[in-house]
Every structure is written in structure tokens, then in C-alpha cells.
N, C-alpha and C positions, 0 to 999 in steps of 0.2 A: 661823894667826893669825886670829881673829876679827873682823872688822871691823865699825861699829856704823854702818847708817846715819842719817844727822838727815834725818828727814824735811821739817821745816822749809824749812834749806835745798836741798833737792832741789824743794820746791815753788815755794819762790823762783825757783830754778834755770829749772826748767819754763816759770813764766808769762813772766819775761825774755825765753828765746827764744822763746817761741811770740808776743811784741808784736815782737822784732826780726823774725822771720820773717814777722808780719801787716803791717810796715813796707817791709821790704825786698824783700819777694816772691821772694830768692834764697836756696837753700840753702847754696851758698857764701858769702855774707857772713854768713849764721847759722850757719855753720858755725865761722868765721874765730873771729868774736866770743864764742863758746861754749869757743874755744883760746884765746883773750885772758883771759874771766874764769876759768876754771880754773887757771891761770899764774898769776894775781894771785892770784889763791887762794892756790893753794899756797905761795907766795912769804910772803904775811903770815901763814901757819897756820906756817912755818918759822921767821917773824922773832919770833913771840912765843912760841913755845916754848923758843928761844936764851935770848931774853930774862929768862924765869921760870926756867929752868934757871939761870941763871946769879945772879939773884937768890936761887934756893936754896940754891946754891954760897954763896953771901957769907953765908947766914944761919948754915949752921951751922958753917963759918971761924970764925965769933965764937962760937958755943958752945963749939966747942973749944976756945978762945984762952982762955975766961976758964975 
């Protein structure tokens, strides 16, 4: 399976840690925080995929009803 990366966010990604890391001087807390935002990532990239799937669902229910 091919996977597509966004640059974008990978850049976002990037400058984040490299200010928590210019911050915190520790690799472990920019380590922590870089499993925190990927987690929330993944968390809302699952919550609205649910979401539109399931608004899919409803749309064509009604197509086929009528």
C-alpha cells in the first residue's frame, strides 16, 4: 500500500519540535511531546474519517429509500 506523505504537515511537524527541543533542552521531553502530538493525530484523523463515513452511509440510505 502506498502511502502519501503531506509535506506540509511533516514541516509543521518538524519546526514544533525543533522550538520544544530549543525550549526544553531535553530529548526526552521532546520526545514525550512528539508521542502526544502524533496520538492526537491519529486520534482526530480516525474521529473524522468515522464521521464522513458515516455521513456517507446516511446519504445513500436515502437514495435508496426513495
Amino acid at each position: 500500500m502506498k502511502r502519501f506523505v503531506n509535506w506540509k504537515e511533516f514541516a509543521v511537524l518538524f519546526i514544533v519540535i525543533g522550538c520544544v527541543f530549543y525550549l526544553s533542552k531535553s530529548l526526552l521531553i521532546t520526545g514525550g511531546i512528539l508521542v502526544l502530538l502524533l496520538l492526537i493525530d491519529g486520534l482526530l484523523r480516525e474521529y473524522d474519517n468515522k464521521r464522513r463515513g458515516e455521513k456517507q452511509a446516511d446519504e445513500i440510505r436515502k437514495k435508496l429509500e426513495e
